[in-house]
PDB file of N, CA, C and O in Angstrom:
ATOM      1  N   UNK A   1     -21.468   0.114 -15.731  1.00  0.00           N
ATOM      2  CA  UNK A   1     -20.212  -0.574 -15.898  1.00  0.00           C
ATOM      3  C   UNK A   1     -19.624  -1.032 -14.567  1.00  0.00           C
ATOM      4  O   UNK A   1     -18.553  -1.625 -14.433  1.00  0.00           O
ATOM      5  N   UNK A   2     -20.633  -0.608 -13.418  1.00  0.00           N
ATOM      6  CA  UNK A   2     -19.594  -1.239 -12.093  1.00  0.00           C
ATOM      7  C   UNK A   2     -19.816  -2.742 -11.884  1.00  0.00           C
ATOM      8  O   UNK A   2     -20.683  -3.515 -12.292  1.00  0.00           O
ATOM      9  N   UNK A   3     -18.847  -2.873 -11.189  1.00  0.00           N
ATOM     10  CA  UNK A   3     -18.643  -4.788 -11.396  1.00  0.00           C
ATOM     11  C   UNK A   3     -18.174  -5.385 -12.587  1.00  0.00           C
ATOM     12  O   UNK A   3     -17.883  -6.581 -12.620  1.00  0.00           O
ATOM     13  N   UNK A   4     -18.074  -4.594 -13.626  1.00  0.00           N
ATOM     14  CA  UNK A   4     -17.343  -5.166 -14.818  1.00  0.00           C
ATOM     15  C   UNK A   4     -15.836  -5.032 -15.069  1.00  0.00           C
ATOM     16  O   UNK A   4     -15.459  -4.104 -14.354  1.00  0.00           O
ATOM     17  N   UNK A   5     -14.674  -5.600 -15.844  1.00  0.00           N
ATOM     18  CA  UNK A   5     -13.379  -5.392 -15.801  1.00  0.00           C
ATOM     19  C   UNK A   5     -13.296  -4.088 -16.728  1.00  0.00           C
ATOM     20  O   UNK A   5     -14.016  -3.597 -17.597  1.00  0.00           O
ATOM     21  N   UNK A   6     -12.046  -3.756 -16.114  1.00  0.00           N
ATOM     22  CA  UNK A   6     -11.631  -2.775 -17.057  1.00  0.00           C
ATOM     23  C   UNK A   6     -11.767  -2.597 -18.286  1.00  0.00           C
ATOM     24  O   UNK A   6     -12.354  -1.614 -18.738  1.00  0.00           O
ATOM     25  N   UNK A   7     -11.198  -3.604 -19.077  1.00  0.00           N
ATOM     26  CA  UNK A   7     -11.241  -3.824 -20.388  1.00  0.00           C
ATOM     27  C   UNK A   7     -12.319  -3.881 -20.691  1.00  0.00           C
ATOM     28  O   UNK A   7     -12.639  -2.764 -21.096  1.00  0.00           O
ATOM     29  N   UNK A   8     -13.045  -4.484 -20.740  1.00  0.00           N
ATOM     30  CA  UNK A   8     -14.649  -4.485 -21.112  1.00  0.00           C
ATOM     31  C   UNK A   8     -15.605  -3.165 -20.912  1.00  0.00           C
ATOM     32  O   UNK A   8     -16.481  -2.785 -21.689  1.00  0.00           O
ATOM     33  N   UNK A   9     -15.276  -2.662 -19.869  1.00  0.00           N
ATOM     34  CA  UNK A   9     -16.103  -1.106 -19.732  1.00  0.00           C
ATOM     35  C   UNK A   9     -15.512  -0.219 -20.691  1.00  0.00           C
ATOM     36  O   UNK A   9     -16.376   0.449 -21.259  1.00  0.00           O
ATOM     37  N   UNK A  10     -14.034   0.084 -21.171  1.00  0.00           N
ATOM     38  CA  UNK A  10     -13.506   0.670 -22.155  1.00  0.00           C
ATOM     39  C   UNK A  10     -13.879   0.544 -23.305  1.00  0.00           C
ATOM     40  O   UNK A  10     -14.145   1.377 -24.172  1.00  0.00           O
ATOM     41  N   UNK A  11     -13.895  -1.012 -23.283  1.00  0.00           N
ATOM     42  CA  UNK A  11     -14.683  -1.414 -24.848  1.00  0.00           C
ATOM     43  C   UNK A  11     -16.120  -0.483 -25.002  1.00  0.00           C
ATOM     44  O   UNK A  11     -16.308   0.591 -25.574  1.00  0.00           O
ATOM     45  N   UNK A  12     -16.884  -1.221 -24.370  1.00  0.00           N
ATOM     46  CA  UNK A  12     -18.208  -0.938 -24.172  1.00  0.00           C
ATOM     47  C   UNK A  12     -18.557   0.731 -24.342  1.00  0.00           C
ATOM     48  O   UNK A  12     -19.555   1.093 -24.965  1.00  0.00           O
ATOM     49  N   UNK A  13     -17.673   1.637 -23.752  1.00  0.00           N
ATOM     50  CA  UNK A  13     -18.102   2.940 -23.339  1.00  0.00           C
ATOM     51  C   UNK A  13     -17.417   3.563 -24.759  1.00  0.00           C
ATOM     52  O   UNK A  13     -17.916   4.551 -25.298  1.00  0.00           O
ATOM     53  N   UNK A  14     -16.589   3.092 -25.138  1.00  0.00           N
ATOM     54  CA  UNK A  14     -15.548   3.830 -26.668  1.00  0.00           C
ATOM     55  C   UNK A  14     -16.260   3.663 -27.983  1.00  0.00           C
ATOM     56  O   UNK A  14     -16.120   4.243 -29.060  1.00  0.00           O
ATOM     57  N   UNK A  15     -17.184   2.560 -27.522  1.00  0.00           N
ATOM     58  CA  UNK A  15     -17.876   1.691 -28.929  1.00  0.00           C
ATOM     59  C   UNK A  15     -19.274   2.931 -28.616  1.00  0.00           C
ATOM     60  O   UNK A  15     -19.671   3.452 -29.658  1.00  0.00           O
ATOM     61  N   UNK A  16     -19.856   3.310 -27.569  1.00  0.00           N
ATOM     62  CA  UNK A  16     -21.026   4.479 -27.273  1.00  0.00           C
ATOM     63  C   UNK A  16     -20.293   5.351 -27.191  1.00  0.00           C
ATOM     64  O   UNK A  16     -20.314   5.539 -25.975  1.00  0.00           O
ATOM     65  N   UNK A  17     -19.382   6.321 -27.733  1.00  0.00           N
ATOM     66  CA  UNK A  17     -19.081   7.116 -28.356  1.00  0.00           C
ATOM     67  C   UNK A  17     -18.120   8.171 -26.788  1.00  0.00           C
ATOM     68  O   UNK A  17     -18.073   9.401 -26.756  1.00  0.00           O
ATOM     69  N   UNK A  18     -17.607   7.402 -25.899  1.00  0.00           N
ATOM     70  CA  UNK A  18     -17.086   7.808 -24.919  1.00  0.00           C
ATOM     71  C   UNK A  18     -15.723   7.909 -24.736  1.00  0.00           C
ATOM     72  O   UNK A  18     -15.105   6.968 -25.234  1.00  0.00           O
ATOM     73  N   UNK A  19     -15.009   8.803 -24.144  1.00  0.00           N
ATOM     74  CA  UNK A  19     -13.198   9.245 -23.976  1.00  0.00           C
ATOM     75  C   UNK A  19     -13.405   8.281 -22.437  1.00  0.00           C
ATOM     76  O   UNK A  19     -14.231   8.714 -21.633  1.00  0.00           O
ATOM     77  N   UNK A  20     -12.685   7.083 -22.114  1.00  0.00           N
ATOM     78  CA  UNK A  20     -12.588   6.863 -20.669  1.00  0.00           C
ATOM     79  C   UNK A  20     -11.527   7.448 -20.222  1.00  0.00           C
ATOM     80  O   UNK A  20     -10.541   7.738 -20.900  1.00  0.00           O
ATOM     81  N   UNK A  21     -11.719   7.697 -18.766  1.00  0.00           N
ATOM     82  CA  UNK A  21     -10.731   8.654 -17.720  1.00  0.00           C
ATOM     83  C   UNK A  21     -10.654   7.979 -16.711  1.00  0.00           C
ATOM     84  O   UNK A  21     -11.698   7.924 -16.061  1.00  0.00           O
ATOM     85  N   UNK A  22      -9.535   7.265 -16.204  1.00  0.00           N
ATOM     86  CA  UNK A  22      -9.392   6.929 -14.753  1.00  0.00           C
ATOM     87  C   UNK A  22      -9.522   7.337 -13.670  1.00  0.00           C
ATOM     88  O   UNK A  22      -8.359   7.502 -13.299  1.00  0.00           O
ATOM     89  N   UNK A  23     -10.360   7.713 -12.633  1.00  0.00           N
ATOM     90  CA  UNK A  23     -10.071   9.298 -12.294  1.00  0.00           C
ATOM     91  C   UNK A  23      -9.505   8.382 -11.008  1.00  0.00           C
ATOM     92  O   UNK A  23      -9.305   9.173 -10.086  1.00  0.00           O
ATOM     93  N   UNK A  24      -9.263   7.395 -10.709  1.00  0.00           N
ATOM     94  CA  UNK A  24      -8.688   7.133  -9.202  1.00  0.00           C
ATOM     95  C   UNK A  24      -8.412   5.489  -9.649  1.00  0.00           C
ATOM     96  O   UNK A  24      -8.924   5.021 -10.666  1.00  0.00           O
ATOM     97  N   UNK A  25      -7.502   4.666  -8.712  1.00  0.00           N
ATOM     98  CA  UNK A  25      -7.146   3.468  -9.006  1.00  0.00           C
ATOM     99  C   UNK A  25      -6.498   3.073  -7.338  1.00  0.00           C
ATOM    100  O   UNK A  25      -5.633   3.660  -6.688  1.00  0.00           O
ATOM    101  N   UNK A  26      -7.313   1.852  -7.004  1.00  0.00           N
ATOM    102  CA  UNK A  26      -6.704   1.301  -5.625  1.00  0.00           C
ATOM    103  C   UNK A  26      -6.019   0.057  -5.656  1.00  0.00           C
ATOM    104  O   UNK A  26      -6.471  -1.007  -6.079  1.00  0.00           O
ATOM    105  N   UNK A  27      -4.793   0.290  -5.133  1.00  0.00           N
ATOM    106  CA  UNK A  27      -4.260  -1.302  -5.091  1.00  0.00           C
ATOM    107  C   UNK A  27      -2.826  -1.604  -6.577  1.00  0.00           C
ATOM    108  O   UNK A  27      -2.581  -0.811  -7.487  1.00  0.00           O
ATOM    109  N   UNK A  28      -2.444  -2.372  -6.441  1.00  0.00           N
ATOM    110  CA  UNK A  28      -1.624  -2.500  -7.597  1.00  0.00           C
ATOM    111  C   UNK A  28      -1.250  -4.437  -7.910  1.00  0.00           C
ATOM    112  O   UNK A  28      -0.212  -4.850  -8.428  1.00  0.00           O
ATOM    113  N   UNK A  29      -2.249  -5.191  -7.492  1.00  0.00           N
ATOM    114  CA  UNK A  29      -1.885  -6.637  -7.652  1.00  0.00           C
ATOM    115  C   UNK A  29      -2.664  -7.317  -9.180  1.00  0.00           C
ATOM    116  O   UNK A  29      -2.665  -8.539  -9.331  1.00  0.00           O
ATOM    117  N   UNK A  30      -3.230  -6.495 -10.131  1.00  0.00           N
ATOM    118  CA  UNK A  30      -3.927  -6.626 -11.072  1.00  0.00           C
ATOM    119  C   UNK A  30      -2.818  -5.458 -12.169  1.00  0.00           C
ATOM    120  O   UNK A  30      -2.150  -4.444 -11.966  1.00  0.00           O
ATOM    121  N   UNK A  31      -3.142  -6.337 -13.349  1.00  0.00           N
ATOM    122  CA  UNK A  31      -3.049  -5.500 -14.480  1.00  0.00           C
ATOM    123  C   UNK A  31      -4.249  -4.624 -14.592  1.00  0.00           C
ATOM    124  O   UNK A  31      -5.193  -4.781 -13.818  1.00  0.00           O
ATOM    125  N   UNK A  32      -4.259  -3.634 -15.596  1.00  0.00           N
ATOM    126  CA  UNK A  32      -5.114  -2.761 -15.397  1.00  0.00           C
ATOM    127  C   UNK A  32      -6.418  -2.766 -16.181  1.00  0.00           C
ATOM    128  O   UNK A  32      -7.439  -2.104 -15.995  1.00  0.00           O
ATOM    129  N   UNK A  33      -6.132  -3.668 -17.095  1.00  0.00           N
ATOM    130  CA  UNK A  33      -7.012  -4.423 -17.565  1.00  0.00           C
ATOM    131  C   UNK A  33      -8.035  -5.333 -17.423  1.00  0.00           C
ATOM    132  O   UNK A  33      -9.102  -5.365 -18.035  1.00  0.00           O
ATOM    133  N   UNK A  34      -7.443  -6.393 -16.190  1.00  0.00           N
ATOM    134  CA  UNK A  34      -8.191  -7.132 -15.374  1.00  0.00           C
ATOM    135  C   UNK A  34      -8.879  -6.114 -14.040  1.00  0.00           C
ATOM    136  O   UNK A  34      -9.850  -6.648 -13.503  1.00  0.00           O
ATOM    137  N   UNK A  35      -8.523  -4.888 -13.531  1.00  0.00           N
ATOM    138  CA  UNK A  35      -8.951  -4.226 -12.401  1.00  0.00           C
ATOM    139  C   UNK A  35     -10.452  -4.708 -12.805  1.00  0.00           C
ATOM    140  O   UNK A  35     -10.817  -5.355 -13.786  1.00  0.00           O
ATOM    141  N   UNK A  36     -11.308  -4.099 -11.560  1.00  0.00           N
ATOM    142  CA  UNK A  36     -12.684  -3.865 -11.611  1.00  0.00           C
ATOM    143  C   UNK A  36     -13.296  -2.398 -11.283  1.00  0.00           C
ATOM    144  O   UNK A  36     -12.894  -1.674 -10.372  1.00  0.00           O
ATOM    145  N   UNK A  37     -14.449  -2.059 -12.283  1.00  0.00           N
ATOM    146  CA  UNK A  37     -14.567  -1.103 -12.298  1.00  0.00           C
ATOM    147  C   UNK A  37     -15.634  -0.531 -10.983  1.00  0.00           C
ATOM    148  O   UNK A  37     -16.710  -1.121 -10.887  1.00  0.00           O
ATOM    149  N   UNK A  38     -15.391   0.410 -10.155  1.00  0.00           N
ATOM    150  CA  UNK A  38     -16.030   0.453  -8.708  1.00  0.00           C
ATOM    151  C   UNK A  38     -17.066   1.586  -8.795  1.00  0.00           C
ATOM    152  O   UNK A  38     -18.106   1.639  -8.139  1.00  0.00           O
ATOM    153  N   UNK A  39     -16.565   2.634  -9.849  1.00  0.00           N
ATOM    154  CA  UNK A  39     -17.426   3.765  -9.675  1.00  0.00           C
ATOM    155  C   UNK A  39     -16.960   4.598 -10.874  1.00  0.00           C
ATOM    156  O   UNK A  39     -15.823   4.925 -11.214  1.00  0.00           O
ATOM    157  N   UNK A  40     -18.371   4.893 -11.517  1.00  0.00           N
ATOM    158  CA  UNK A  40     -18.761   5.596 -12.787  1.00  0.00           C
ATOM    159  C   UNK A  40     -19.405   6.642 -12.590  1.00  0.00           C
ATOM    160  O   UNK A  40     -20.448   6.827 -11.963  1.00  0.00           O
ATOM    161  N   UNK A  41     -18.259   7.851 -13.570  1.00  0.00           N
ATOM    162  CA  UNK A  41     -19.289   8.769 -13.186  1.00  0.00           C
ATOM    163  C   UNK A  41     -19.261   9.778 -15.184  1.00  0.00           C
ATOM    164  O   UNK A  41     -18.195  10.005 -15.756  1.00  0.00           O
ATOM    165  N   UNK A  42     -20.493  10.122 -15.723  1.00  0.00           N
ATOM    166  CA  UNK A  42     -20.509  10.597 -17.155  1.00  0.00           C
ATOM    167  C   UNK A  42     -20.404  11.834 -16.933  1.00  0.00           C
ATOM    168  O   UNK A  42     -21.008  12.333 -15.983  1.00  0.00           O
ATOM    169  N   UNK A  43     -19.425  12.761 -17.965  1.00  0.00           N
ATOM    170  CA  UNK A  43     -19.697  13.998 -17.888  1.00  0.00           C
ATOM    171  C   UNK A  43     -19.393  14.636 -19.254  1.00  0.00           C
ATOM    172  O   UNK A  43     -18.659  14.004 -20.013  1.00  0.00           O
ATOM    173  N   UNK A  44     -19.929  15.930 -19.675  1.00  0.00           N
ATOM    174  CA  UNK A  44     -20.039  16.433 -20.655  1.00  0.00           C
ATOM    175  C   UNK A  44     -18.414  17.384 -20.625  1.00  0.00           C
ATOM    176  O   UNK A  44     -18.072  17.800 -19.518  1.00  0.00           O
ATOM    177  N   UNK A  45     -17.678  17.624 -21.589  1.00  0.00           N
ATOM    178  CA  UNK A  45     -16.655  18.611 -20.912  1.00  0.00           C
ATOM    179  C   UNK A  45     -16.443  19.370 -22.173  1.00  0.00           C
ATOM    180  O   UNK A  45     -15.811  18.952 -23.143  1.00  0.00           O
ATOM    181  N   UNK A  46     -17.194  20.842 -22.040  1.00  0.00           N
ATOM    182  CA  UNK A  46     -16.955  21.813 -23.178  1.00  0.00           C
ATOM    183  C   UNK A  46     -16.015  22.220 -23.646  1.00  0.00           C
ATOM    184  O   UNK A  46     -15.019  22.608 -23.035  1.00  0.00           O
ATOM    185  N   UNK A  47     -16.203  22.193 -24.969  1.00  0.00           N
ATOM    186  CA  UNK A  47     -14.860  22.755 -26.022  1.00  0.00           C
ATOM    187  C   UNK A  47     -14.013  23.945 -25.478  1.00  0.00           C
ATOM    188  O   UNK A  47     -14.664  24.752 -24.815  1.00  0.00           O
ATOM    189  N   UNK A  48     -12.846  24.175 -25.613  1.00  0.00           N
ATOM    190  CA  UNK A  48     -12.501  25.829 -25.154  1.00  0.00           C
ATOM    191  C   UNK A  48     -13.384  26.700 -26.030  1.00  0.00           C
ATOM    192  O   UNK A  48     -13.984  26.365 -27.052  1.00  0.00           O
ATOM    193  N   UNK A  49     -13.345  27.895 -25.425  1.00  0.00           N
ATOM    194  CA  UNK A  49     -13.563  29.071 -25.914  1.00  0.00           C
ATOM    195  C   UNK A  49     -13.284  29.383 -27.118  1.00  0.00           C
ATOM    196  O   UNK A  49     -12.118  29.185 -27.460  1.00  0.00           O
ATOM    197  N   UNK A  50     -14.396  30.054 -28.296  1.00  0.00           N
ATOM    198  CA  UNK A  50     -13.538  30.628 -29.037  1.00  0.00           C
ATOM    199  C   UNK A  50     -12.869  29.664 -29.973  1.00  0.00           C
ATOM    200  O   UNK A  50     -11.985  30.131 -30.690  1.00  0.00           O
ATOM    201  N   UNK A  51     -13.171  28.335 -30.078  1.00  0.00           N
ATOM    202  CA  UNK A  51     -12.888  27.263 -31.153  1.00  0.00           C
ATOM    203  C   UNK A  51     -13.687  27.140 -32.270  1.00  0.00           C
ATOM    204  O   UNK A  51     -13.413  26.884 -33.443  1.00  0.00           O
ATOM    205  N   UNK A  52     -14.758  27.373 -31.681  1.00  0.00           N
ATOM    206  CA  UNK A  52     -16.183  25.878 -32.852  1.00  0.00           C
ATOM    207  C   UNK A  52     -15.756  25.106 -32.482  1.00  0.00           C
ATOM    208  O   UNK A  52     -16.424  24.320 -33.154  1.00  0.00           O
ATOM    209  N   UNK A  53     -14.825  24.163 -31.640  1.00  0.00           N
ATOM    210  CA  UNK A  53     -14.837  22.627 -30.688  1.00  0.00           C
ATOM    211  C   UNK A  53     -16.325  22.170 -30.704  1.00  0.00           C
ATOM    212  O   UNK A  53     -17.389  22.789 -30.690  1.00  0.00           O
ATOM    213  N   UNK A  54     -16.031  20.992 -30.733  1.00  0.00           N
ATOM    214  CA  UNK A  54     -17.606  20.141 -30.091  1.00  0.00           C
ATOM    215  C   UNK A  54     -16.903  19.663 -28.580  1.00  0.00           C
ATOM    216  O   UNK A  54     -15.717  19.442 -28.339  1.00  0.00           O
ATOM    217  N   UNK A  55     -18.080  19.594 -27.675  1.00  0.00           N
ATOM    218  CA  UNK A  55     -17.981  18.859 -26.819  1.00  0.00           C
ATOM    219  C   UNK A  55     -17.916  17.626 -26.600  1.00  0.00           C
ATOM    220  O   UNK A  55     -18.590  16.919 -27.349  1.00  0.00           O
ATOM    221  N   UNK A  56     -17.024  16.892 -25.421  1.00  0.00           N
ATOM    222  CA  UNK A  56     -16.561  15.495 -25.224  1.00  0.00           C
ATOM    223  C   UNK A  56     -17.406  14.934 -24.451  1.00  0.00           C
ATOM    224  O   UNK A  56     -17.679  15.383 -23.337  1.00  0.00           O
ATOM    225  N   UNK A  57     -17.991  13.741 -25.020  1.00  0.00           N
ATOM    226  CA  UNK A  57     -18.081  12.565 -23.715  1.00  0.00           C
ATOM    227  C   UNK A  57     -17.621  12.171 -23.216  1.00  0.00           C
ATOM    228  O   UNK A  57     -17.106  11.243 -23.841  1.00  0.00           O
ATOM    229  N   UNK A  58     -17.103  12.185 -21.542  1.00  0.00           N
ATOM    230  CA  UNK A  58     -16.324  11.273 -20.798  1.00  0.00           C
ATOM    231  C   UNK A  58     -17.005  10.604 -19.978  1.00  0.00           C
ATOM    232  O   UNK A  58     -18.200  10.749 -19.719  1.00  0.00           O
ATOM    233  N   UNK A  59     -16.223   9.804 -19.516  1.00  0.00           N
ATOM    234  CA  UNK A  59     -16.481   9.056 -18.425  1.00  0.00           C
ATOM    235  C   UNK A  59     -15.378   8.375 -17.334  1.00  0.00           C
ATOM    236  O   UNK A  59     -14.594   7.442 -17.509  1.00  0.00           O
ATOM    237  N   UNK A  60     -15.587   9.073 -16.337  1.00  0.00           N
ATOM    238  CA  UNK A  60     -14.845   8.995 -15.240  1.00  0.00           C
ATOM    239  C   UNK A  60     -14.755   7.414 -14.929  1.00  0.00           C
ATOM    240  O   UNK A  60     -15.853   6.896 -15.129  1.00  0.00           O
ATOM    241  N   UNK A  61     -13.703   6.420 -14.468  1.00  0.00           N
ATOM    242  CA  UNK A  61     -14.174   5.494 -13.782  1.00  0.00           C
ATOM    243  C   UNK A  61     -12.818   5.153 -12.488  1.00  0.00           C
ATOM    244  O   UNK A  61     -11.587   5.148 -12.532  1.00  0.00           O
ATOM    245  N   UNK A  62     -13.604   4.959 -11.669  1.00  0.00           N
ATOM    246  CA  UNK A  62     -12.588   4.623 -10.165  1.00  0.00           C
ATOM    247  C   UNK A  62     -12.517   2.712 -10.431  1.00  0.00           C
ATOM    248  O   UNK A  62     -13.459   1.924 -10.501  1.00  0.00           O
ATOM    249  N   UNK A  63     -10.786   2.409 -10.545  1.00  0.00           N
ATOM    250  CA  UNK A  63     -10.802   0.934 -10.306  1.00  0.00           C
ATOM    251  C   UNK A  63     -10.465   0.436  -9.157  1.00  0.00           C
ATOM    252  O   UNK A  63     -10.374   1.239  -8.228  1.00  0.00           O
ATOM    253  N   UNK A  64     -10.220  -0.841  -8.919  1.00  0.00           N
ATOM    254  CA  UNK A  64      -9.902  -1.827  -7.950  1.00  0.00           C
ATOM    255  C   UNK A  64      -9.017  -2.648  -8.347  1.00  0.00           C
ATOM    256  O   UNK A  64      -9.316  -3.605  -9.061  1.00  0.00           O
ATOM    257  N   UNK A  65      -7.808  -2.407  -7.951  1.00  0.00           N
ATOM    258  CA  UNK A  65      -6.801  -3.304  -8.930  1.00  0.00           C
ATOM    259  C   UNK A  65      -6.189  -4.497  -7.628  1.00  0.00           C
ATOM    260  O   UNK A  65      -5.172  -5.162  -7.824  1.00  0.00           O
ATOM    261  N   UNK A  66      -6.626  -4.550  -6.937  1.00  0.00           N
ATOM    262  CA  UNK A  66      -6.194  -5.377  -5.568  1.00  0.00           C
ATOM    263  C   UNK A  66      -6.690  -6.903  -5.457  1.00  0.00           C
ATOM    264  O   UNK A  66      -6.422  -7.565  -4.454  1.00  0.00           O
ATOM    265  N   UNK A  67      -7.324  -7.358  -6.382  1.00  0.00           N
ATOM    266  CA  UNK A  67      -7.828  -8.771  -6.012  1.00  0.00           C
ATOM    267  C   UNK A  67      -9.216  -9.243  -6.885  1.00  0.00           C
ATOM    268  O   UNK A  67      -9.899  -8.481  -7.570  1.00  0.00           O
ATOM    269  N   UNK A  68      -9.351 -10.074  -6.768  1.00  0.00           N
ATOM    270  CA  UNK A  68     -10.783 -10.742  -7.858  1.00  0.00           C
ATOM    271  C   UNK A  68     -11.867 -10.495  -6.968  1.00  0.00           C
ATOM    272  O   UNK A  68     -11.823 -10.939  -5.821  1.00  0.00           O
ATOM    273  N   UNK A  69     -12.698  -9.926  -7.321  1.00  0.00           N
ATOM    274  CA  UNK A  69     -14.356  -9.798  -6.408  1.00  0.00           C
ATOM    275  C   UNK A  69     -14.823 -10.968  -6.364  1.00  0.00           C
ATOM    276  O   UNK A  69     -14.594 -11.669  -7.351  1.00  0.00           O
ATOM    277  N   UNK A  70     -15.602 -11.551  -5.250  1.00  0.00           N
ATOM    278  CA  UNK A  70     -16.620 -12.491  -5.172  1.00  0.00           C
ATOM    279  C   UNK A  70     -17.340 -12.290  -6.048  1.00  0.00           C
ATOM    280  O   UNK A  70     -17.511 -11.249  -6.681  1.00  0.00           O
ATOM    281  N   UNK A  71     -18.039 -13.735  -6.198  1.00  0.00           N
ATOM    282  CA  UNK A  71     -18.945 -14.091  -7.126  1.00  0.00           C
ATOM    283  C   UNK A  71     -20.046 -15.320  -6.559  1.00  0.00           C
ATOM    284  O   UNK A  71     -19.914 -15.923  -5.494  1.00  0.00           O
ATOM    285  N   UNK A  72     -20.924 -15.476  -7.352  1.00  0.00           N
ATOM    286  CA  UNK A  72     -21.446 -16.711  -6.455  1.00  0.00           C
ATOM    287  C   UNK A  72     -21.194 -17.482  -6.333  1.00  0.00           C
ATOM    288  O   UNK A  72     -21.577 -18.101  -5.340  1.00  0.00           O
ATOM    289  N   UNK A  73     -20.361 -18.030  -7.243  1.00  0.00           N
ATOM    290  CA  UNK A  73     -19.423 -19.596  -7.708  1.00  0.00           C
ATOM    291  C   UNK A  73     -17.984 -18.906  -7.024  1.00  0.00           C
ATOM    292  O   UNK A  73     -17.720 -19.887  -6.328  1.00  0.00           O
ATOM    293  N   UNK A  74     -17.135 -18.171  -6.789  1.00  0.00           N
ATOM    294  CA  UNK A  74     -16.105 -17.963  -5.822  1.00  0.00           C
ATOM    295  C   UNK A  74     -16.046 -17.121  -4.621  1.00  0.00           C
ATOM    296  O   UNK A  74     -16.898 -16.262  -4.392  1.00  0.00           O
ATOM    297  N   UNK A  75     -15.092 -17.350  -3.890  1.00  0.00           N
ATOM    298  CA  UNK A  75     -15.151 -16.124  -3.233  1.00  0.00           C
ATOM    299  C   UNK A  75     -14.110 -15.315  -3.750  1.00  0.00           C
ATOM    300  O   UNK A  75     -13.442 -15.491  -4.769  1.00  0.00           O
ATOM    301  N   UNK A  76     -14.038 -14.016  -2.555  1.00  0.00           N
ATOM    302  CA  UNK A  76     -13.023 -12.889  -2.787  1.00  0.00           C
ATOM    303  C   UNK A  76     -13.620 -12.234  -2.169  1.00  0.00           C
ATOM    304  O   UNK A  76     -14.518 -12.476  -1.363  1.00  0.00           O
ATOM    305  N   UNK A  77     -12.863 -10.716  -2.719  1.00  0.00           N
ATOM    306  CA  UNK A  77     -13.139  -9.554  -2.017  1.00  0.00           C
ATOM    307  C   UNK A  77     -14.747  -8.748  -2.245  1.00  0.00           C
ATOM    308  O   UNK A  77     -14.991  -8.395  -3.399  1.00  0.00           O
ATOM    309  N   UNK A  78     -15.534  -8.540  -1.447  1.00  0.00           N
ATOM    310  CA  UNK A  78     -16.602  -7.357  -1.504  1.00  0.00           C
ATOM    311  C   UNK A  78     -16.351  -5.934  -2.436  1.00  0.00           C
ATOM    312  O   UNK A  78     -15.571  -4.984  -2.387  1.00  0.00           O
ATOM    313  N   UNK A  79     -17.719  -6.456  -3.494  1.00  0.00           N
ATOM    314  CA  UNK A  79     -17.638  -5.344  -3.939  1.00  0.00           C
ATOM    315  C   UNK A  79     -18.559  -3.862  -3.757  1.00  0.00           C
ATOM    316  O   UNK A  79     -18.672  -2.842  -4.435  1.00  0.00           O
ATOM    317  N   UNK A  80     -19.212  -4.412  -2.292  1.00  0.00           N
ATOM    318  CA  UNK A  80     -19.941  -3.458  -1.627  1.00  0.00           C
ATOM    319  C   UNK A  80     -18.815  -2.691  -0.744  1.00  0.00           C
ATOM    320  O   UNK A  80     -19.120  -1.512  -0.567  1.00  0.00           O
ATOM    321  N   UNK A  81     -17.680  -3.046  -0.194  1.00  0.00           N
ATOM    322  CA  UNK A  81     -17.076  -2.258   1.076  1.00  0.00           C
ATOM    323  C   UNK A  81     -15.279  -1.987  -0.066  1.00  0.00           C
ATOM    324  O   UNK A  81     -14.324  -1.382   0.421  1.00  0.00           O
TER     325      UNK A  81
END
């Protein structure tokens, strides 16, 4: 999901059976919707104790809410640095 917008990785990850988690967000010149997603990370996170809970899929994702990334047809900001 990195390099993709927010919205679309949410879609994408909720529709494969995933809880998304923001775990960090840089910048504030984007809705949060339009951000870009910089860094994914999946994790399993066990039921409490002592439930019968099932365990959750998450998925961590760090955005970029500061500006439109380059592309080959525009410029902008690096989404390597």
């Amino acid at each position: 999901m990195v390099g993709k917008k927010y919205s679309d990785a949410k879609s994408a990850l909720g529709t494969a059976g995933y809880t998304v988690v923001v775990s960090v967000t840089v910048g504030d010149q984007l809705a949060r919707d339009d951000c870009t997603v910089t860094r994914q990370q999946d994790r399993t996170v066990p039921p409490p104790e002592n439930t019968g809970g099932s365990a959750t899929k998450q998925t961590l994702l760090a955005l970029n809410c500061d500006a439109a990334v380059a592309s080959a047809t525009k410029p902008g900001n690096s989404l390597g640095s």
